[in-house]
N, C-alpha and C positions, 0 to 999 in steps of 0.2 A: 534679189531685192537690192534696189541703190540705198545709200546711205549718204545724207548732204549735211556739209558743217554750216554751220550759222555764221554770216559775218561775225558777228560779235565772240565767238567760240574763236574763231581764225586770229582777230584783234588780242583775244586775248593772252592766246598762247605767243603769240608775235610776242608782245611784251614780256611775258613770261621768259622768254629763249633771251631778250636784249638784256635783262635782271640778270640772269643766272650769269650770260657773259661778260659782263661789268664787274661782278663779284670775282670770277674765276680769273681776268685781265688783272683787278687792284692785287689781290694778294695771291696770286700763283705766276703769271707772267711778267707781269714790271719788277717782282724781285728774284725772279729767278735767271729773267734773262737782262735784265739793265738794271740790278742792286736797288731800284728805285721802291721803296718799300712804304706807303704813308701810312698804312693800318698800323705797322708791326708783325704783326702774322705773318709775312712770309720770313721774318728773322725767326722768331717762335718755331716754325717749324721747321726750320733750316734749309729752307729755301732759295736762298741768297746767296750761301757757302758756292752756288753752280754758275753765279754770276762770277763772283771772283776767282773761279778754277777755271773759267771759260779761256780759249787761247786768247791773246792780248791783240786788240785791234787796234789803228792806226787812231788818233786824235785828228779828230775835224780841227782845230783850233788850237795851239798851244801858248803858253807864256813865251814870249821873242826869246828864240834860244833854242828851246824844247823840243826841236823835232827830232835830236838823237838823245843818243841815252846818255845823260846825267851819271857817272862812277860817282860813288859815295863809300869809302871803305869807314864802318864803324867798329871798333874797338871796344867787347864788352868784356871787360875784367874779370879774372876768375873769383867764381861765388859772389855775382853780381849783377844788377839789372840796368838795361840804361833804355833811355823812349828816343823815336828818333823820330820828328813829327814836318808836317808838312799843312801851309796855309793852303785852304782849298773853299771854295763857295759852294754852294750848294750845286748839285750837278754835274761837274766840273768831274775832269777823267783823268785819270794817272794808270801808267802803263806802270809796270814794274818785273824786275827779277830780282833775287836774292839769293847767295849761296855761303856754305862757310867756311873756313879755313879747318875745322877739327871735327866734322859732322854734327847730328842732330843736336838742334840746343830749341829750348822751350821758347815762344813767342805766342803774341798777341797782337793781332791789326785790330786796331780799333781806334772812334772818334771822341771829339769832345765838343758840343755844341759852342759856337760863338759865342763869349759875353756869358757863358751859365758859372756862379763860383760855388755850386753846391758840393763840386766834384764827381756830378755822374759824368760817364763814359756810355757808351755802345763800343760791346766786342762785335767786329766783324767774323773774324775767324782766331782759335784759339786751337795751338796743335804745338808739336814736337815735330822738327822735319832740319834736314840739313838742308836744304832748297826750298823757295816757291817761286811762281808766275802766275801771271796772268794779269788783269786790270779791275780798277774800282772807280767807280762814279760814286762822289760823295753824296752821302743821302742829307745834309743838311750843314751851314755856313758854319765852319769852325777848324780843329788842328784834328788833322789825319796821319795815321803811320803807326810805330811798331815799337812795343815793347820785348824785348828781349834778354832773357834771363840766362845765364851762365855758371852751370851747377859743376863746373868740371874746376882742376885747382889751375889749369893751363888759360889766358888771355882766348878769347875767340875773337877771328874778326871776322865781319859782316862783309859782302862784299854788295852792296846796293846798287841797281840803276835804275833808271827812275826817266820819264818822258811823259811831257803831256800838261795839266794847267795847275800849278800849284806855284805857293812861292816857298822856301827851304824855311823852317823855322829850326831845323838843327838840334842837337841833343836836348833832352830835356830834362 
């Protein structure tokens, strides 16, 4: 016995397949694989975290300067915090590495929307590591980069570089 779908069956499952793949592109692919996040959901379920573990690729575009790495050595005091922030517009890519002079010390990459003074933030990523790498595409116009906490009684310093479209906004 044949069995025939109905145009209107075939239409509808078509659309059907384009829904699901729209849903599954906004909050499973844009933030996983280009940090680009506009639901939320894929920070929510830490999806994102794979965007910025991803190896560090080359910027199409840089601020005049930027095609090598930027050294930035930062100085975080013992039993203390210091933010070390970077002007960046929406979209806009920074390559980066970071390493430290006395091993693991607590840090936080995270933004602060343009012009917001309510004081929210977005954590990017939030860990304990004497190293990181890889790149970030700012998900929205405002200051990017790292807070860094130092629980030890000895000075750590940061060793930063940094390439790609930002302008330095420096300690904070």
């Amino acid at each position: 016995m044949q069995h025939t779908v109905s145009s209107s069956t075939l239409i509808k499952a078509t659309l059907s397949a384009i829904v699901v793949a729209a849903i599954v592109l906004v909050t499973l692919i844009l933030p996983a694989e280009y940090n680009i996040d506009p639901t939320g959901i894929g920070h929510k379920i830490g999806v994102t975290v794979l965007a910025q573990t991803a190896e560090p690729e080359e910027p199409k575009s840089a601020v005049a300067g930027s095609d090598k790495f930027q050294v930035i050595d930062v100085i975080v005091p013992a039993g203390r915090g210091v933010e070390y922030k970077f002007d960046m517009q929406q979209f806009e890519k920074m390559t980066y590495e970071w390493n430290t002079d006395r091993g693991p010390i607590f840090f936080d990459l995270h933004g602060e929307p343009e012009g917001d003074t309510s004081g929210y933030y977005e954590s990017y990523v939030i860990a304990t590591s004497a190293e990181m790498k890889g790149s970030f595409t700012a998900p929205f116009a405002g200051s990017h980069g790292w807070y860094w906490k130092n629980t030890s009684t000895q000075p750590v310093t940061v060793k930063l570089l940094v390439k790609g479209q930002y302008k330095v906004i420096g300690l904070k």
